[in-house]
Biopython code that builds the backbone (N, CA, C, O; Angstrom):
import numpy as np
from Bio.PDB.StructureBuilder import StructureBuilder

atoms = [
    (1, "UNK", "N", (10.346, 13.174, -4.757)),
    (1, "UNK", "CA", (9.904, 12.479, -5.957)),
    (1, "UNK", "C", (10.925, 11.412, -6.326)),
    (1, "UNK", "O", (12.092, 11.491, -5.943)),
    (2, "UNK", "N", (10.378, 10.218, -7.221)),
    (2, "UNK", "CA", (11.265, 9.707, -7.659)),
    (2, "UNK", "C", (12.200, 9.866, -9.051)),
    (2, "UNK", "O", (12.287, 9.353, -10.166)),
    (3, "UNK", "N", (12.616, 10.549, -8.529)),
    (3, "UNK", "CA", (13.536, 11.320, -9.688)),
    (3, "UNK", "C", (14.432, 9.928, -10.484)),
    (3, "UNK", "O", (14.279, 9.922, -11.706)),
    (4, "UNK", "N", (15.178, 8.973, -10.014)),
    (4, "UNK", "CA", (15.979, 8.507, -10.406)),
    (4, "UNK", "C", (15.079, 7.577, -11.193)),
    (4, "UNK", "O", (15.271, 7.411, -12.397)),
    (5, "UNK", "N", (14.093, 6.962, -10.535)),
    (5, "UNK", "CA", (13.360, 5.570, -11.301)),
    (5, "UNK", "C", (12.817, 6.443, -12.776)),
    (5, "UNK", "O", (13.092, 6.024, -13.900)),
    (6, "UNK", "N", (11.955, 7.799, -12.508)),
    (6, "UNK", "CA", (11.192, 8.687, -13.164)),
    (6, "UNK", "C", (12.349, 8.499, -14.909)),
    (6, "UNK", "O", (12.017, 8.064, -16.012)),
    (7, "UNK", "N", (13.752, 9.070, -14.396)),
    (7, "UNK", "CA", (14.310, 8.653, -15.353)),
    (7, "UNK", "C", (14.395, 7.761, -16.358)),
    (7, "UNK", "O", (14.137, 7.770, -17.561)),
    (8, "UNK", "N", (15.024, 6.616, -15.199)),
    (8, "UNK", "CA", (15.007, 5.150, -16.038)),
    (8, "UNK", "C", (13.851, 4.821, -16.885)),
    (8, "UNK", "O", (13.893, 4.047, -17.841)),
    (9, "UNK", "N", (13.097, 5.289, -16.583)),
    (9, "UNK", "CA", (11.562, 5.003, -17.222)),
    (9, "UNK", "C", (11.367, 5.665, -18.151)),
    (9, "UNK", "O", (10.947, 5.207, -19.214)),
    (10, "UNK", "N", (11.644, 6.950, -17.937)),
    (10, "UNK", "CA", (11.996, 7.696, -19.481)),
    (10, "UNK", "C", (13.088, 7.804, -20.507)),
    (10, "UNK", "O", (13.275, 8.275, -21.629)),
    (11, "UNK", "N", (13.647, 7.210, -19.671)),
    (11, "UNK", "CA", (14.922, 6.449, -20.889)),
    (11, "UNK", "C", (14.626, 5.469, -21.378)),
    (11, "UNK", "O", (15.194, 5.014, -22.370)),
    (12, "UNK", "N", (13.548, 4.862, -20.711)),
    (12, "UNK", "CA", (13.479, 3.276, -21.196)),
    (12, "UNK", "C", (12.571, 3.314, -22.437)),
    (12, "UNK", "O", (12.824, 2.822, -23.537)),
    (13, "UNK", "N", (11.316, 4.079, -22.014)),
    (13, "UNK", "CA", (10.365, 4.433, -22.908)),
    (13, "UNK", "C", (10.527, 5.065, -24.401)),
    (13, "UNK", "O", (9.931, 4.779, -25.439)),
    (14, "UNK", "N", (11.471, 5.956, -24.159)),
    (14, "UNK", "CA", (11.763, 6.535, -25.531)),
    (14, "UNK", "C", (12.670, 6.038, -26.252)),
    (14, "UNK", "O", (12.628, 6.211, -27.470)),
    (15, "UNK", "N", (13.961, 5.116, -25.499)),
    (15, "UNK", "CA", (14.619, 4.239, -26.482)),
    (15, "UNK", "C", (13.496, 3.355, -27.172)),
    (15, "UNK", "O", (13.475, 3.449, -28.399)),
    (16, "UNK", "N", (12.698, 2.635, -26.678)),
    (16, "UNK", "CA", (12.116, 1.386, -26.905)),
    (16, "UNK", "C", (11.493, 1.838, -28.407)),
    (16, "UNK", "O", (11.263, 0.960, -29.238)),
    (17, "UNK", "N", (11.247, 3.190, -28.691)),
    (17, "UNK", "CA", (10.897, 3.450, -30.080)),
    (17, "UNK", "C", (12.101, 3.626, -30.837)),
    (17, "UNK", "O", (11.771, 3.707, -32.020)),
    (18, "UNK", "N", (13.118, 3.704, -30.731)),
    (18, "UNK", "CA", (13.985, 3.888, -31.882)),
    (18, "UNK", "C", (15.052, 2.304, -32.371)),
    (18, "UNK", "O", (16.120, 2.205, -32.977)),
    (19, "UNK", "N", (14.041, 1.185, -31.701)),
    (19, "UNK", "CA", (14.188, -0.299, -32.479)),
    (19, "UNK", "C", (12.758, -0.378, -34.128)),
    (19, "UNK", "O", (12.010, 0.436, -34.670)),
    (20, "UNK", "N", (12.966, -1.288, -34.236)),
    (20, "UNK", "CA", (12.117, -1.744, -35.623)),
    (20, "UNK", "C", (10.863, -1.857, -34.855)),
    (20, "UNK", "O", (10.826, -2.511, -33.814)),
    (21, "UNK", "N", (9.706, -1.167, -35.390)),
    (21, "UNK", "CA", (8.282, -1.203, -35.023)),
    (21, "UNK", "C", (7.916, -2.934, -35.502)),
    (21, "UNK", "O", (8.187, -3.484, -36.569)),
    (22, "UNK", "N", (7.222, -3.498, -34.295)),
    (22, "UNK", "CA", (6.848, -4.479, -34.992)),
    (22, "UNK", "C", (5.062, -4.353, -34.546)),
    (22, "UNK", "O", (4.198, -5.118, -34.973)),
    (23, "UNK", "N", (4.900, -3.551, -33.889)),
    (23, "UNK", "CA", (3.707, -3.419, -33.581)),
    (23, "UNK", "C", (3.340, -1.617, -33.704)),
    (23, "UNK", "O", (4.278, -0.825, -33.796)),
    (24, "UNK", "N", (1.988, -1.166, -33.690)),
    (24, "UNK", "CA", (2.039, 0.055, -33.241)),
    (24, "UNK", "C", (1.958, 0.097, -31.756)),
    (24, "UNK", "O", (1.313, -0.709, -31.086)),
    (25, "UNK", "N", (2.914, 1.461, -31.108)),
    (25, "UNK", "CA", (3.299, 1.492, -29.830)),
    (25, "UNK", "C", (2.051, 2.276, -29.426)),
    (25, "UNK", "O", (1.327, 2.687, -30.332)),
    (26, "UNK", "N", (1.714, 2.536, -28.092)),
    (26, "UNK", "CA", (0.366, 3.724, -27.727)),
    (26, "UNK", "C", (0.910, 5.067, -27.812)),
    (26, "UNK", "O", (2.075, 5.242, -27.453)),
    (27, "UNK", "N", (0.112, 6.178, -28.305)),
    (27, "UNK", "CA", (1.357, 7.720, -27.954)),
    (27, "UNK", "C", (1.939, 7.516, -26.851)),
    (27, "UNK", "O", (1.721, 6.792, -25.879)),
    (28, "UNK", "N", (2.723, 8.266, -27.141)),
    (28, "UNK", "CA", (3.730, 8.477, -25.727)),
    (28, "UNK", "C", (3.166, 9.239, -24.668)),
    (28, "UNK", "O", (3.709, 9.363, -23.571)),
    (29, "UNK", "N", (2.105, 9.739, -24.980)),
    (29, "UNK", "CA", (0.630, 10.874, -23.654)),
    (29, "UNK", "C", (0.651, 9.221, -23.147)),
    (29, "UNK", "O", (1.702, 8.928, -22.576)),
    (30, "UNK", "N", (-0.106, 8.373, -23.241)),
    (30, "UNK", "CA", (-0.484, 7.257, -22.796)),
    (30, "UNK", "C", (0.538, 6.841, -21.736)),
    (30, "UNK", "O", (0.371, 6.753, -20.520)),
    (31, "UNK", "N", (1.571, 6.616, -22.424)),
    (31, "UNK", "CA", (2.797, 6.024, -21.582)),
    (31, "UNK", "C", (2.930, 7.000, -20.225)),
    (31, "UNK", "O", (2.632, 6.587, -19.105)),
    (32, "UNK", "N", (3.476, 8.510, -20.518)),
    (32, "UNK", "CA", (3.357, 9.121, -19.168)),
    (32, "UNK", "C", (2.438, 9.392, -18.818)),
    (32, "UNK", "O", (2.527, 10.194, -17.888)),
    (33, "UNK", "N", (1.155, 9.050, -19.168)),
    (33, "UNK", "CA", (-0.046, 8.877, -18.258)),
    (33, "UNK", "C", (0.397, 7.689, -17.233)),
    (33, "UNK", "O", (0.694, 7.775, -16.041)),
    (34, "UNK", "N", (0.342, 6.537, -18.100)),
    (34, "UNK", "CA", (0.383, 6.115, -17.004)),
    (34, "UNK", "C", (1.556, 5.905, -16.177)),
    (34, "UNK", "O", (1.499, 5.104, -15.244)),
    (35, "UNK", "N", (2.388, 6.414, -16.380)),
    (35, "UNK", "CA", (3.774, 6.038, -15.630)),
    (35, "UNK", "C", (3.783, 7.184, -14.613)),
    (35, "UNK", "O", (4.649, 7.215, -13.739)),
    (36, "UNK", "N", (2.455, 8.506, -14.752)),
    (36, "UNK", "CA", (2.152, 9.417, -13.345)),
    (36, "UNK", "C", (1.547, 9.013, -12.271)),
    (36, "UNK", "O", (1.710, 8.985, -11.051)),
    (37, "UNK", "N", (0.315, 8.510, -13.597)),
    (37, "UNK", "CA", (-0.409, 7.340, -12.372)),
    (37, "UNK", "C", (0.038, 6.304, -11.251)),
    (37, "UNK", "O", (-0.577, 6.168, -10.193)),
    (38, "UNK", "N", (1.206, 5.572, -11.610)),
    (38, "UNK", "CA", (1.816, 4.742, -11.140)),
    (38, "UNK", "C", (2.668, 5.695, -10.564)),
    (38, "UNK", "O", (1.841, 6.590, -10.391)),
    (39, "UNK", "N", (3.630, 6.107, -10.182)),
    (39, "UNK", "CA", (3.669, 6.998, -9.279)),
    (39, "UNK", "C", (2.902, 7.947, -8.335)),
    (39, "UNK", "O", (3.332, 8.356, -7.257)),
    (40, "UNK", "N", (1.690, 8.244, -8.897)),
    (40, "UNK", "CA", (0.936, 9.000, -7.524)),
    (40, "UNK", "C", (0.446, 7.664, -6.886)),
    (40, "UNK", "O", (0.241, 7.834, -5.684)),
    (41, "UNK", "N", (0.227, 6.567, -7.242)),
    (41, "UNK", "CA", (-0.309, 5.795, -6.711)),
    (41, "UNK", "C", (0.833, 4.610, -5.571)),
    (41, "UNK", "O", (0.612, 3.533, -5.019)),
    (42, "UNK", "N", (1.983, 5.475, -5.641)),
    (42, "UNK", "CA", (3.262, 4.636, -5.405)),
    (42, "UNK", "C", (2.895, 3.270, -5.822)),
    (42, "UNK", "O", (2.458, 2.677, -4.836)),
    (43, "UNK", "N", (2.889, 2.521, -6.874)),
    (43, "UNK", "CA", (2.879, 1.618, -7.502)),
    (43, "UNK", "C", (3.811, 1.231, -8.194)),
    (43, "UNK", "O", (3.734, 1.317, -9.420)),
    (44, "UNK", "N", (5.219, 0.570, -7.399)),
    (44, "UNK", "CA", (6.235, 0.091, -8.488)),
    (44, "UNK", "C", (5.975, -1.004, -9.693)),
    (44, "UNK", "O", (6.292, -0.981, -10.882)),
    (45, "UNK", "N", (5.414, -1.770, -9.061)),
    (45, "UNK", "CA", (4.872, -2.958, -10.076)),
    (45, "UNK", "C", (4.330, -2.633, -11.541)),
    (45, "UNK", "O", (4.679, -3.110, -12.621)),
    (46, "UNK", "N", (3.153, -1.456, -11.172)),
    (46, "UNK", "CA", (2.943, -0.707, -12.719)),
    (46, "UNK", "C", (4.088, 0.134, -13.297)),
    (46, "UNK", "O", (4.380, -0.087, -14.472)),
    (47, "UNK", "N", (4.664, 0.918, -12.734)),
    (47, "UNK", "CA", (5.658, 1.356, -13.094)),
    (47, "UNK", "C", (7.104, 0.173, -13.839)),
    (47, "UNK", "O", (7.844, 0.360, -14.805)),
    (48, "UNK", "N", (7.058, -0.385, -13.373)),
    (48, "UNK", "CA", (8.114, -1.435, -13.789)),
    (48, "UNK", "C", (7.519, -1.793, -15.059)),
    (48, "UNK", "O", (8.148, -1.729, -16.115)),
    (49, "UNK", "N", (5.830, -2.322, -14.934)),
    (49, "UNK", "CA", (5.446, -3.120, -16.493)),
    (49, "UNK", "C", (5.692, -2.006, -17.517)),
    (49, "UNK", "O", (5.702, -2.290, -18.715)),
    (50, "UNK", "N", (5.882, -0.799, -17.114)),
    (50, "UNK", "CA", (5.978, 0.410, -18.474)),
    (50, "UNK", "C", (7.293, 0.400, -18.721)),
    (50, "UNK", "O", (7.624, 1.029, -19.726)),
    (51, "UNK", "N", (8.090, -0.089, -18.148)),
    (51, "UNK", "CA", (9.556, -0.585, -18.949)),
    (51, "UNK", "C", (9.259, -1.401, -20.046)),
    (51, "UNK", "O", (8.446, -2.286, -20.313)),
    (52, "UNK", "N", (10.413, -0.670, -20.731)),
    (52, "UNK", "CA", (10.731, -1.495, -22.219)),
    (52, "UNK", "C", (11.330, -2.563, -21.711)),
    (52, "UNK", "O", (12.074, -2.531, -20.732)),
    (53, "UNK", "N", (10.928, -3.911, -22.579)),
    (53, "UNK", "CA", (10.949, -5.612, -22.393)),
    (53, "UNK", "C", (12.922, -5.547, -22.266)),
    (53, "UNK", "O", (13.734, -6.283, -21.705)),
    (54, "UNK", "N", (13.007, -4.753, -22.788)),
    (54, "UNK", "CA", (14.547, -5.091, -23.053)),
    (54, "UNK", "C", (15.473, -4.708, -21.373)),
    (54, "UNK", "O", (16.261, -5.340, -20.669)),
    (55, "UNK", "N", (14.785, -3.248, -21.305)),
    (55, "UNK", "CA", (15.064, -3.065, -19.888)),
    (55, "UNK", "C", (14.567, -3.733, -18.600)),
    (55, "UNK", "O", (15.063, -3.431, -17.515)),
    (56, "UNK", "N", (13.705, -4.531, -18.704)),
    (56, "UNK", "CA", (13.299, -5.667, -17.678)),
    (56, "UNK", "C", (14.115, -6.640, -17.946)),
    (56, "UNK", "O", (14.187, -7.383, -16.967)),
    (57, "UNK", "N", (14.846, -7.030, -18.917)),
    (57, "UNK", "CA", (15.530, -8.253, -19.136)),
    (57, "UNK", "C", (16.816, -7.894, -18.447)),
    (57, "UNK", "O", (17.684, -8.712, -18.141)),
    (58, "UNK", "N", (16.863, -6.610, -18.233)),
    (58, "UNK", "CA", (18.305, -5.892, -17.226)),
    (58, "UNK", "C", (18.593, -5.781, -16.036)),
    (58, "UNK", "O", (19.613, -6.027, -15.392)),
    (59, "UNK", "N", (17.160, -5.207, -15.673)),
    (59, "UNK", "CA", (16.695, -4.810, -14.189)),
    (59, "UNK", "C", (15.710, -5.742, -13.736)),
    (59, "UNK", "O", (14.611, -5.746, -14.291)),
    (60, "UNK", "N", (15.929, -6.439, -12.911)),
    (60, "UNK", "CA", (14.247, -7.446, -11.898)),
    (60, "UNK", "C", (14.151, -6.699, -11.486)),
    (60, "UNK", "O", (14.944, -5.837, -11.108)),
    (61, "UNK", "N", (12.214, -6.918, -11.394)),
    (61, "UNK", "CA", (11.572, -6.400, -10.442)),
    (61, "UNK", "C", (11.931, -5.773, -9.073)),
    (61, "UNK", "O", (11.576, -4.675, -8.646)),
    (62, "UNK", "N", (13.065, -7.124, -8.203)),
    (62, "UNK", "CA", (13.588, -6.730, -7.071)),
    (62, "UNK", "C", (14.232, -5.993, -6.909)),
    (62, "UNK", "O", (14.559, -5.599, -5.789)),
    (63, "UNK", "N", (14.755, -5.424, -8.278)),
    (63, "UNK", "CA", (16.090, -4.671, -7.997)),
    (63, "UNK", "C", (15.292, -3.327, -8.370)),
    (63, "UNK", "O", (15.901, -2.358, -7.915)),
    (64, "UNK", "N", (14.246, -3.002, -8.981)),
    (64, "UNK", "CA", (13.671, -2.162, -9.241)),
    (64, "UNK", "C", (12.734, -1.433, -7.905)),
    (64, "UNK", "O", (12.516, -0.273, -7.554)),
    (65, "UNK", "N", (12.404, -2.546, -7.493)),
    (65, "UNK", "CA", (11.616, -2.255, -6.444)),
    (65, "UNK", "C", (12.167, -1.819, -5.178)),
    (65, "UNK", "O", (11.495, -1.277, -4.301)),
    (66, "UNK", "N", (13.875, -2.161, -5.074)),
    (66, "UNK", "CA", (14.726, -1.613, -3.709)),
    (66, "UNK", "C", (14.946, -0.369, -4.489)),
    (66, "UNK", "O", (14.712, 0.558, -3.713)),
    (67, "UNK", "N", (15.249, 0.047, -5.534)),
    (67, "UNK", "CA", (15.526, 1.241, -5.601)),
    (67, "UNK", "C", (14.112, 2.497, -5.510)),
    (67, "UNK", "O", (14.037, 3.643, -5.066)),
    (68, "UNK", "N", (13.208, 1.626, -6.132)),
    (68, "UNK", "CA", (12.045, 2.580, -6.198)),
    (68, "UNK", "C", (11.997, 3.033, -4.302)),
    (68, "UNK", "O", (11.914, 4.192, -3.896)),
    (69, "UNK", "N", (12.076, 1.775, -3.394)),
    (69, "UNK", "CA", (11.782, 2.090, -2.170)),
    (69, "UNK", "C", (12.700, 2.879, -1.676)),
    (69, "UNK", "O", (12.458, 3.701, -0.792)),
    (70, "UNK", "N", (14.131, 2.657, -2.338)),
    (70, "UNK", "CA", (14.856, 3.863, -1.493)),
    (70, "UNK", "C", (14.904, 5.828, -1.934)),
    (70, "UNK", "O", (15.525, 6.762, -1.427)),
    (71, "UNK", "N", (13.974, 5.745, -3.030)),
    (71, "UNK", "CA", (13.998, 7.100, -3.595)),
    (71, "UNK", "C", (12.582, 7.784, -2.718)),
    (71, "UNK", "O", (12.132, 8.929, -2.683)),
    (72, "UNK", "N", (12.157, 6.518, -2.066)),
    (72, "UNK", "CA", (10.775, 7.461, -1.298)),
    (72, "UNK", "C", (10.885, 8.650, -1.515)),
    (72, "UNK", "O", (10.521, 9.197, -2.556)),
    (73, "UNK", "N", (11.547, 9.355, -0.285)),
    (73, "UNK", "CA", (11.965, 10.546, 0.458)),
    (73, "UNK", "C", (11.637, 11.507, -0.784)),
    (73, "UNK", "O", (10.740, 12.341, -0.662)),
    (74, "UNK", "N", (12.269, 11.407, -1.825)),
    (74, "UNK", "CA", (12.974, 12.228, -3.005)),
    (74, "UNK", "C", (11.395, 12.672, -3.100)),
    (74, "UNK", "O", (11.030, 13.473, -3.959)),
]
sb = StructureBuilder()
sb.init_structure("model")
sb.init_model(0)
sb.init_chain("A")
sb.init_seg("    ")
for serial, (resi, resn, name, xyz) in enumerate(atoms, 1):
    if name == "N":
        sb.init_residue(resn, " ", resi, " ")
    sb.init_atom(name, np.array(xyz, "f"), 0.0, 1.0, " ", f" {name:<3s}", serial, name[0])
structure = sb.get_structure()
């Protein structure tokens, strides 16, 4: 599994609520819906858009996407 990205993603997700709401966010069921989906589907690209904006402004895609590819195995 991808344990390490699985993380980042859930770190990313649950910080992203403890800034100032400027919108309502979707429950958080929604979010790891789809952030399973995107994983059974090995889909980094969806997985990446469920990063918080702040954590994409950290991590590119590319750099997201060599790591997602090297956690295959996991």
């Amino acid at each position: 599994m991808r344990l390490p990205i699985v993380l980042l993603a859930l770190v990313a997700a649950t910080s992203a609520g403890c800034g100032p709401a400027i919108g309502k966010a979707p429950p958080a069921q929604e979010g790891v819906a789809a952030l399973v989906d995107a994983l059974q589907a090995d889909d980094p690209r969806a997985a990446y858009a469920l990063l918080a904006k702040e954590t994409r402004k950290k991590v590119s895609y590319e750099e997201f996407a060599v790591q997602w590819k090297a956690t295959e195995a996991e």
